[in-house]
mmCIF file of the C-alpha atoms, coordinates in Angstrom:
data_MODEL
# 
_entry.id   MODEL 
# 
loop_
_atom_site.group_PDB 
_atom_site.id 
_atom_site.type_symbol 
_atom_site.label_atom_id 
_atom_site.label_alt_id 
_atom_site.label_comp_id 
_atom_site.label_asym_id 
_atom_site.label_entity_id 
_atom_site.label_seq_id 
_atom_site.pdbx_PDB_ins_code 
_atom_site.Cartn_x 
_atom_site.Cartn_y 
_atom_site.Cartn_z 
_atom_site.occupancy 
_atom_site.B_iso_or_equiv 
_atom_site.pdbx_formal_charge 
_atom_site.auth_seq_id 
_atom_site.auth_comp_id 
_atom_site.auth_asym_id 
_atom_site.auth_atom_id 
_atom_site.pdbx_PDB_model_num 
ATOM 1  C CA . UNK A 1 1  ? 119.373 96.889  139.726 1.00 0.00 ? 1  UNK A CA 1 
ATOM 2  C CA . UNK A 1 2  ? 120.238 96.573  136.121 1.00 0.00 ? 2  UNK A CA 1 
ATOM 3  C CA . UNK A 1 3  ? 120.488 99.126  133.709 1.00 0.00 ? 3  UNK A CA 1 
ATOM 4  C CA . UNK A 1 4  ? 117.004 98.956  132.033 1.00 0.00 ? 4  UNK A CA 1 
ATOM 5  C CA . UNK A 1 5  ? 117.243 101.793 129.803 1.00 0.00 ? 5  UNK A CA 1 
ATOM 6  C CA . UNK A 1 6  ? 119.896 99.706  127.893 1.00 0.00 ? 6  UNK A CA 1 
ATOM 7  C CA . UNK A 1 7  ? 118.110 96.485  127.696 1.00 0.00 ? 7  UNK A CA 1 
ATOM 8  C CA . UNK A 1 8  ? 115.161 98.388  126.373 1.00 0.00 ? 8  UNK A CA 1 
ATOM 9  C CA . UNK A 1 9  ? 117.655 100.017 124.088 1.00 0.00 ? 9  UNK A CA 1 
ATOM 10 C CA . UNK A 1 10 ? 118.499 97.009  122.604 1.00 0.00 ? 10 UNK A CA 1 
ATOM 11 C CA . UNK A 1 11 ? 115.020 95.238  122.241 1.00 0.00 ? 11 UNK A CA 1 
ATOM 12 C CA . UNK A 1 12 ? 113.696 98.710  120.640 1.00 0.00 ? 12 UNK A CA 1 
ATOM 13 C CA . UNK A 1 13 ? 116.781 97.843  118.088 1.00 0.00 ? 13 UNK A CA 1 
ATOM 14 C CA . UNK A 1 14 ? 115.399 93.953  118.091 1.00 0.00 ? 14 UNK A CA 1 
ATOM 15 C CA . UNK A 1 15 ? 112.393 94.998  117.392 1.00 0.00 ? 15 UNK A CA 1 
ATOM 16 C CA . UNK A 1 16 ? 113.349 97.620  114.351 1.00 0.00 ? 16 UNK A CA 1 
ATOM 17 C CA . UNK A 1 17 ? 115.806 95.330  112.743 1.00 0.00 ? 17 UNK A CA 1 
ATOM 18 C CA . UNK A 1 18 ? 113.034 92.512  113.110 1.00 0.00 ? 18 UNK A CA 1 
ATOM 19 C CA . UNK A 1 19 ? 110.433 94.597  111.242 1.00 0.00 ? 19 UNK A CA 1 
ATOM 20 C CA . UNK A 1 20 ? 112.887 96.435  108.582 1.00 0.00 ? 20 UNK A CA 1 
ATOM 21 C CA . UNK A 1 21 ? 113.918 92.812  107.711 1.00 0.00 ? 21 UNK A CA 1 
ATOM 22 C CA . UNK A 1 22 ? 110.191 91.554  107.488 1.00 0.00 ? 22 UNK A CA 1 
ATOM 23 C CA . UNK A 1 23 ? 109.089 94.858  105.102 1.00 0.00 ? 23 UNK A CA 1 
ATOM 24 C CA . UNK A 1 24 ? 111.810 93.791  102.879 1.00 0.00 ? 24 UNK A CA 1 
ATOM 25 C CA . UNK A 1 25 ? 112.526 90.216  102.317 1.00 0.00 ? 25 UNK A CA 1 
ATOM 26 C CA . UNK A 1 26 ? 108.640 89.447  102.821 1.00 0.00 ? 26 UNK A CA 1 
ATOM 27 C CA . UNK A 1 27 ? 107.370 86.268  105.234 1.00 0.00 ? 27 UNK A CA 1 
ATOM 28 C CA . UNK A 1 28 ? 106.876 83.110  104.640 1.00 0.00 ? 28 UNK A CA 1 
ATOM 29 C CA . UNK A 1 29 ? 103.522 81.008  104.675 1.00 0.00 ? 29 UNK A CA 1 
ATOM 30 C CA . UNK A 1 30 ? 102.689 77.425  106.026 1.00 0.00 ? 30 UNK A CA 1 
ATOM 31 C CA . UNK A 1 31 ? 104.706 75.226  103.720 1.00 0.00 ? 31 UNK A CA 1 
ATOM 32 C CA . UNK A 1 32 ? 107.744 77.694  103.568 1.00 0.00 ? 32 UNK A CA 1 
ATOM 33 C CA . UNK A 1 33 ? 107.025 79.486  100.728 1.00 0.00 ? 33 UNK A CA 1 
ATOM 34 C CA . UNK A 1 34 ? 108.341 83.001  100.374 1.00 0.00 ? 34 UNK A CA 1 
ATOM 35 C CA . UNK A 1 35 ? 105.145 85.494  100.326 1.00 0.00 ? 35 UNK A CA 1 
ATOM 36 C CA . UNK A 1 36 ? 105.426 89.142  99.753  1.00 0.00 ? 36 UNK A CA 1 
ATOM 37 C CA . UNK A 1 37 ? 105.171 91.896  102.374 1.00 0.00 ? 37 UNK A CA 1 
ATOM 38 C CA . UNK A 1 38 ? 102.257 91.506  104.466 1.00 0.00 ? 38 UNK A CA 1 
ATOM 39 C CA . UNK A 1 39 ? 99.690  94.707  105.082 1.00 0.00 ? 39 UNK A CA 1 
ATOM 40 C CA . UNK A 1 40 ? 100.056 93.419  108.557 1.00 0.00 ? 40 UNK A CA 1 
ATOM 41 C CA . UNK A 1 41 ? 103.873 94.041  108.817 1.00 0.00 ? 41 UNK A CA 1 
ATOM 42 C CA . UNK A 1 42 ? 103.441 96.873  106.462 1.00 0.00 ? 42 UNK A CA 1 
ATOM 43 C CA . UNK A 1 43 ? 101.162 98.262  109.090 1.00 0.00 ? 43 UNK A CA 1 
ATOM 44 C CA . UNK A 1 44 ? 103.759 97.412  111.980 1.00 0.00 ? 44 UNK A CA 1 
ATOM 45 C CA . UNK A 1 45 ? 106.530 99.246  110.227 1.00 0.00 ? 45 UNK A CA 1 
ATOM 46 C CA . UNK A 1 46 ? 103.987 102.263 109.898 1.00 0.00 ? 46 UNK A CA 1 
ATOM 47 C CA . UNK A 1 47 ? 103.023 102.410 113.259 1.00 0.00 ? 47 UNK A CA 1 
ATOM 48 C CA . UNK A 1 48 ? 106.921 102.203 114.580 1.00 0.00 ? 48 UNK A CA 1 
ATOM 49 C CA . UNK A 1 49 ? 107.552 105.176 112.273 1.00 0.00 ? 49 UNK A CA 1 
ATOM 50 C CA . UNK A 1 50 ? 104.734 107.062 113.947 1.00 0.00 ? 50 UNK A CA 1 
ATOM 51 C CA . UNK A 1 51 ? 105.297 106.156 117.566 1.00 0.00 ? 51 UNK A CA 1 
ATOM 52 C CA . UNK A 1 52 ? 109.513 107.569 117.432 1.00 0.00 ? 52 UNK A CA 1 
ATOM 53 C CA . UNK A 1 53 ? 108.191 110.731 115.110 1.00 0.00 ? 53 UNK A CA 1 
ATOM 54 C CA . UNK A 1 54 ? 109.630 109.851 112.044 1.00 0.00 ? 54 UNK A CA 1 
ATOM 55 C CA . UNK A 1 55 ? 108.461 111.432 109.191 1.00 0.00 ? 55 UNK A CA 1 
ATOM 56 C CA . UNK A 1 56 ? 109.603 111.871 105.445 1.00 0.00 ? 56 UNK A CA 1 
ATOM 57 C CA . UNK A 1 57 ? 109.456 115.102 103.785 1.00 0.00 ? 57 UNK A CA 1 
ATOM 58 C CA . UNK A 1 58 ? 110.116 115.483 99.740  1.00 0.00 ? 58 UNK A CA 1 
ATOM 59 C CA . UNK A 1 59 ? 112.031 118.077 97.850  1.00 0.00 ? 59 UNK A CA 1 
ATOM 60 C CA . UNK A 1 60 ? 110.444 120.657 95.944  1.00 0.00 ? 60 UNK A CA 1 
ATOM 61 C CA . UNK A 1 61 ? 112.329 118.855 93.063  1.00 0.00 ? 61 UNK A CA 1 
ATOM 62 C CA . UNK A 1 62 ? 110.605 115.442 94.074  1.00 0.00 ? 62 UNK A CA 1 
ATOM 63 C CA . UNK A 1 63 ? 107.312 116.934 94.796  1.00 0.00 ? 63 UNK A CA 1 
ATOM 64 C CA . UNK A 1 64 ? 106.652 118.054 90.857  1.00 0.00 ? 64 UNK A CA 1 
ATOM 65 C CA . UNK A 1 65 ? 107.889 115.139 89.972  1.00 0.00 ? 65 UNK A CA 1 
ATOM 66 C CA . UNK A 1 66 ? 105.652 113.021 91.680  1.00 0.00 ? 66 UNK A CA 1 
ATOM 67 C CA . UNK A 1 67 ? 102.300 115.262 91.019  1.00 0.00 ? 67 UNK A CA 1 
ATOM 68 C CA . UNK A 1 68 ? 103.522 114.759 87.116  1.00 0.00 ? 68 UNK A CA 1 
ATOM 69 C CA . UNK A 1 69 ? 103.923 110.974 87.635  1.00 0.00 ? 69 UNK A CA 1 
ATOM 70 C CA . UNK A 1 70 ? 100.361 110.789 89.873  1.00 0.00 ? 70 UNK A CA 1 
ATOM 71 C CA . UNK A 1 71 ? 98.901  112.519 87.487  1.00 0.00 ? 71 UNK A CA 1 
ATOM 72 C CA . UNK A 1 72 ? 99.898  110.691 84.397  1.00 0.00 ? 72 UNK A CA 1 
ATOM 73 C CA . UNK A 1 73 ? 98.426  107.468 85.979  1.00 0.00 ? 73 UNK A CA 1 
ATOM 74 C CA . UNK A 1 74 ? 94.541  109.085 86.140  1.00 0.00 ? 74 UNK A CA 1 
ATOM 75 C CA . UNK A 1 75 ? 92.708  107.580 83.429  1.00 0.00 ? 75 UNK A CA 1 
ATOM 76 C CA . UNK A 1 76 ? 89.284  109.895 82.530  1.00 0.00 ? 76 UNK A CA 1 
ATOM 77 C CA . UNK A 1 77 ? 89.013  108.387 79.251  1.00 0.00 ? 77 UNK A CA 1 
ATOM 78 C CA . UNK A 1 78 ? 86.351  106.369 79.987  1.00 0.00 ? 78 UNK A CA 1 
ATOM 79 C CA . UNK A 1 79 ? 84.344  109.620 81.767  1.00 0.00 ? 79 UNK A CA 1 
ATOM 80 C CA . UNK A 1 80 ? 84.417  111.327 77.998  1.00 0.00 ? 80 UNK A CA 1 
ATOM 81 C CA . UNK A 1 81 ? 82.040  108.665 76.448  1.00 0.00 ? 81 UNK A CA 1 
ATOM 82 C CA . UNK A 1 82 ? 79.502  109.456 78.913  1.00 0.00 ? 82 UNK A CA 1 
ATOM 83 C CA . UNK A 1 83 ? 76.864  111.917 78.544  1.00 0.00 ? 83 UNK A CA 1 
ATOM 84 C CA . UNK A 1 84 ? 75.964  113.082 82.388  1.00 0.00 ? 84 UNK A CA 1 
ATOM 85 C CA . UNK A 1 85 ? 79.231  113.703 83.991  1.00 0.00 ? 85 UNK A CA 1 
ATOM 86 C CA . UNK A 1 86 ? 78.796  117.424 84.728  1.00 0.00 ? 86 UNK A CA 1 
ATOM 87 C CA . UNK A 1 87 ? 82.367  119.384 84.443  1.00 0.00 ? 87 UNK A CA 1 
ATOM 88 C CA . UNK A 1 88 ? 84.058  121.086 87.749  1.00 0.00 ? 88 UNK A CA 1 
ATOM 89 C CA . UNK A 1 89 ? 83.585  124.770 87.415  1.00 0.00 ? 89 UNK A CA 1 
ATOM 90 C CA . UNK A 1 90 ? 86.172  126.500 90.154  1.00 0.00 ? 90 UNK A CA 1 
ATOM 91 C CA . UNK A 1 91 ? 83.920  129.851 91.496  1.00 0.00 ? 91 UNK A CA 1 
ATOM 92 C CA . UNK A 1 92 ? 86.741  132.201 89.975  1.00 0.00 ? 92 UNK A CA 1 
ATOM 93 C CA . UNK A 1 93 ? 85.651  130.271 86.450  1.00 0.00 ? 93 UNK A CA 1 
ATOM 94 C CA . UNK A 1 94 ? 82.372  131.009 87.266  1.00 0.00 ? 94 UNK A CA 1 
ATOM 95 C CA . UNK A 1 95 ? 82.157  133.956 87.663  1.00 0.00 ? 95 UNK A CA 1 
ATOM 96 C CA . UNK A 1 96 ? 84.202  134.618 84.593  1.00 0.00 ? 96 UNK A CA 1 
ATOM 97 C CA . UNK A 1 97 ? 81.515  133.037 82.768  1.00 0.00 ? 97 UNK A CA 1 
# 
């Protein structure tokens, strides 16, 4: 009997290098037109990730950095013009108050 484990080896790798190269060159639709990154193969790449416990964790460094960066991109300017948004009061505020 053949050796299965490598043959399944090597279509796991297939199947990796298949997907990496599909989340970054994008497809291509009917005519042959390059299209971005589906959600579809975004979704695929995802869900390989997940299934061999691959995870990503950020430095403490990186994690500032991208709170700062999140955080610059919320826009509440249009919130202050309006008359009935009722401000977040944390309980330890509260009870300050």
């Amino acid at each position: 009997m053949a050796d299965l484990s490598k043959e399944l080896e090597e279509l796991h790798a297939s199947v990796v290098r298949a997907v990496r190269e599909r989340v970054d060159r994008g497809g291509y639709d009917d005519e042959g037109n390059l299209k971005p990154t589906s959600n579809d193969d975004l979704r695929v790449a995802l869900q390989l990730l997940k299934q061999n416990s691959i995870t990503a964790n950020l430095a403490e460094s990186d994690t500032a950095k991208l709170r700062s960066k999140m955080a610059s991109k919320l826009d509440f300017s249009a919130l202050k013009d309006k008359g009935n948004v009722v401000p977040i009061v944390r309980s330890d505020d509260a009870a300050t108050a």
